[in-house]
C-alpha positions in Angstrom: 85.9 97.5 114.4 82.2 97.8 115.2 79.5 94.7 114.1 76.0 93.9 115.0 75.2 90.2 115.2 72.1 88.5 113.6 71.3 85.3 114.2 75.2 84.6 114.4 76.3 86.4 111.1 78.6 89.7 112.3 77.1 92.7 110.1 80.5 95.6 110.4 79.4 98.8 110.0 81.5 102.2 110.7 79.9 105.3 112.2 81.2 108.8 110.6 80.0 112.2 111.8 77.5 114.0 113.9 73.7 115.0 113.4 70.4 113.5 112.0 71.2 109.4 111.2 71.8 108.0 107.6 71.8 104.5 106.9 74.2 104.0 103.9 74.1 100.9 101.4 76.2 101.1 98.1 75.3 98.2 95.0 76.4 94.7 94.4 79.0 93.8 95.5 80.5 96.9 96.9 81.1 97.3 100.2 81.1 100.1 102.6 84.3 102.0 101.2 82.7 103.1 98.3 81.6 105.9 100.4 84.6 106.7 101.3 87.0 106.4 98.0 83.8 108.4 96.2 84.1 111.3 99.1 80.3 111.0 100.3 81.5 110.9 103.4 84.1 114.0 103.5 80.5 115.7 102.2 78.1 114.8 104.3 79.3 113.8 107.8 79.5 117.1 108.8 75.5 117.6 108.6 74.9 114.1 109.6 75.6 110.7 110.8 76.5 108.4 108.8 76.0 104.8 109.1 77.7 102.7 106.7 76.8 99.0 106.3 78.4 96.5 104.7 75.9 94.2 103.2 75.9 90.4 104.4 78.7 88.3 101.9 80.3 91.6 101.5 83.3 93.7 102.8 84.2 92.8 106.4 80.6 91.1 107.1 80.0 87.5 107.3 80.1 85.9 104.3 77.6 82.6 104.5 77.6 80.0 101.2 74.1 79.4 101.7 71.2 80.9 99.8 69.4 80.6 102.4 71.2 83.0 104.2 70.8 85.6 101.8 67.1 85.5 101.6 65.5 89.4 101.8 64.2 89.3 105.2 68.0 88.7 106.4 68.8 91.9 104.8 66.5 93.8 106.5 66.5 92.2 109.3 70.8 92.9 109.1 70.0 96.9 108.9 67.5 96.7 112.1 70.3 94.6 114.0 72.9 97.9 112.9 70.4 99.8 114.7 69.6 98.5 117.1 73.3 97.8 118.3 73.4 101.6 118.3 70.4 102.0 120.2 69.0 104.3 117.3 65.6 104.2 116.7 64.8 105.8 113.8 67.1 107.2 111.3 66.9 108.0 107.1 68.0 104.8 104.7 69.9 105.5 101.6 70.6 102.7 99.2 71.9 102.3 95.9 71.2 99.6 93.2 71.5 96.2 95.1 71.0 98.9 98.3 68.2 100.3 97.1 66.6 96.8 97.1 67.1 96.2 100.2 65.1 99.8 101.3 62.3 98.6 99.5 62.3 95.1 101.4 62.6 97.8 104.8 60.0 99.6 103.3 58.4 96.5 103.7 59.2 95.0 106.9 60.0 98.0 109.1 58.9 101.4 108.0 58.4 102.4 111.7 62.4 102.5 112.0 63.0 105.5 109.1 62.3 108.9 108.7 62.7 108.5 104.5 63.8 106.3 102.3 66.8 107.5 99.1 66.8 104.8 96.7 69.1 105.4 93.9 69.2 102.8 91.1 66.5 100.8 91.5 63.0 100.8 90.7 59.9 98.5 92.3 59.1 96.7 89.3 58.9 93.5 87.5 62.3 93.4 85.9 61.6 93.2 81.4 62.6 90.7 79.4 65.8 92.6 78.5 66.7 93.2 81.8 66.4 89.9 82.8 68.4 88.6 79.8 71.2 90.8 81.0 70.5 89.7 84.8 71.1 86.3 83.8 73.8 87.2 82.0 75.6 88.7 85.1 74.9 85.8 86.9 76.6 83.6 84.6 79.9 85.4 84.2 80.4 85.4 88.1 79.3 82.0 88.2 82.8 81.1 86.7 84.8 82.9 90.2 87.2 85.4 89.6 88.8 84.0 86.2 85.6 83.6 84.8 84.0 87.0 85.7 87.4 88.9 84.4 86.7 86.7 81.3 83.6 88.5 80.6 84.9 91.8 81.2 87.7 91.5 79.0 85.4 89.6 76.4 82.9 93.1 76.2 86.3 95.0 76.3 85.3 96.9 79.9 88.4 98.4 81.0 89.9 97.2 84.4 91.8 99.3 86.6 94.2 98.2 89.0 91.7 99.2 91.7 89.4 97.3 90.2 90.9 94.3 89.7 92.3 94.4 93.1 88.7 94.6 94.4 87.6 91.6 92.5 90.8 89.7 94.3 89.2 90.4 97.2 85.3 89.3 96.8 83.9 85.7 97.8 82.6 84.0 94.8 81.1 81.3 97.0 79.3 84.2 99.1 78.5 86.2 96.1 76.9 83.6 93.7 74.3 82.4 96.6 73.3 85.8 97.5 72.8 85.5 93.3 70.2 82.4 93.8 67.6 84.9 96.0 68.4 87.6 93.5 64.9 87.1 92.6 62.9 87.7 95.4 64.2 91.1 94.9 61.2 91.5 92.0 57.6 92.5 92.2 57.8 94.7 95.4 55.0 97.0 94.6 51.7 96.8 96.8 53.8 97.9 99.5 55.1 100.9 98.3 51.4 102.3 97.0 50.6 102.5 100.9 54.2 103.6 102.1 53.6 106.8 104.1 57.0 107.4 104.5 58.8 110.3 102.3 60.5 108.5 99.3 62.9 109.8 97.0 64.1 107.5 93.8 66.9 109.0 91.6 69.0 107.2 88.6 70.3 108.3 85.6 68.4 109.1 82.2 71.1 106.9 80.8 70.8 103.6 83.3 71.6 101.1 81.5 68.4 99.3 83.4 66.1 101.8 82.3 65.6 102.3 86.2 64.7 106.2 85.6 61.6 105.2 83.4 60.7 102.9 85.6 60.9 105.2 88.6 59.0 108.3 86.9 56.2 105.6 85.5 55.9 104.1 89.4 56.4 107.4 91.5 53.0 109.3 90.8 51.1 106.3 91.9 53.0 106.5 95.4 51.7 108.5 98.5 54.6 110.5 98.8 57.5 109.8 96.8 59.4 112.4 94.4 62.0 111.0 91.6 65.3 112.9 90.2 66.6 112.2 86.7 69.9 112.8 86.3 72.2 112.9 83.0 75.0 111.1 82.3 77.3 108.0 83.9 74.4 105.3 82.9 74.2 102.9 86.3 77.4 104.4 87.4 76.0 107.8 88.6 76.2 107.0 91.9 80.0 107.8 91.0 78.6 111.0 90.4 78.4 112.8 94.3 78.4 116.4 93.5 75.3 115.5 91.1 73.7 113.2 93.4 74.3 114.9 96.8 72.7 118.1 95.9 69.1 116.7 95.5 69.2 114.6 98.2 69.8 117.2 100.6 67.0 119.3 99.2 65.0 116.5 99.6 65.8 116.3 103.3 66.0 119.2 103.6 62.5 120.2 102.5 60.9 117.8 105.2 
């Protein structure tokens, strides 16, 4: 089982097919076999290699209780360490939600190290009021552990699968609520982005439930060289949605 090690926190990550290298991050808190259970990678690791991550307090990757250990330059700095433990240097990021976050902080930090950047989910913008009701919100039901964030979920009558709930048996609380507490440093990553002159491609649904497509069509045209994909149905849950998704992303890299 392969890991990188940064600054003594073990980053596991599983390499999958042959070709061009893509960096994969799914959303909070998911970890790397989302990819496989939603068959990206029966689809695309014939075309390319995949890199799939699991984010730091998630999956089989160290799982710190400090805040401080979650603060956005570690998760960059997490995807670099991946990297370079492969001796890659250069390869295409895609991220989704909580993923695509962590792109834009790469973006950032290290836009030498990628050829594009597929950020699904997310958009670069001071979060609205409404948004950050329902962020705060979210915080609050997994502030209560496992019985408390099950509470909620049964409270706004959200179904939960056996699956699921045996995926919520298996998260850290502890590791999840202080990656919660730098949640916020996620926000107002903008000026970056406007002089990014790597290839960008945002995509959501015209249903997210974050209004992340509006945000992304109202941000894109300002960028350099960005393109963004609206696509209907599934609310934040399109990235369930491969045969939708996968199709414009391999245009997109394709057309490079």
């Amino acid at each position: 089982m392969p890991f990188a090690i940064n600054e003594e926190v073990r980053i596991h990550y599983q390499v999958e097919g042959k070709g061009s290298p893509i960096i994969l991050i799914t959303g909070f808190p998911g970890s790397i076999d989302f990819w496989y259970e939603s068959n990206y990678v029966d689809s695309l690791k014939q075309k390319y290699q995949l890199i799939l991550i699991d984010k730091r307090g998630h999956g089989k990757s160290s799982k710190p209780h400090n805040p401080e250990d979650y603060l956005q330059e570690k998760f960059a700095s997490d995807v670099i360490a991946v990297l370079d433990d492969l001796q890659i240097d250069k390869a295409h990021f895609w991220g989704y939600s909580f993923g695509g976050y962590i792109g834009i902080i790469l973006a950032k930090h290290y836009p030498q190290r990628f050829h594009t950047f597929i950020l699904g989910g997310v958009s670069p913008q001071e979060t609205s009021k409404r948004n950050q009701e329902k962020l705060e919100y979210f915080i609050e039901s997994l502030s209560g552990g496992k019985e408390g964030y099950i509470a909620s979920l049964e409270e706004r009558e959200i179904e939960i699968s056996a699956h699921f709930r045996e995926e919520i048996e298996s998260w850290d609380f502890d590791a999840i609520n202080a990656t919660l507490k730098s949640v916020d440093l996620f926000q107002n990553m903008v000026a970056h982005l406007l002089e990014l002159d790597v290839p960008v491609l945002f995509y959501a649904s015209e249903e997210d439930e974050w209004d992340h497509h509006q945000r992304q069509v109202d941000f894109y045209k300002k960028m350099k060289n960005a393109k963004v994909v609206g696509i209907s149905g599934y609310g934040h849950g399109v990235s369930q949605a491969k045969d939708l998704v996968i199709p414009h992303v391999l245009e997109f890299l394709g057309n490079l």
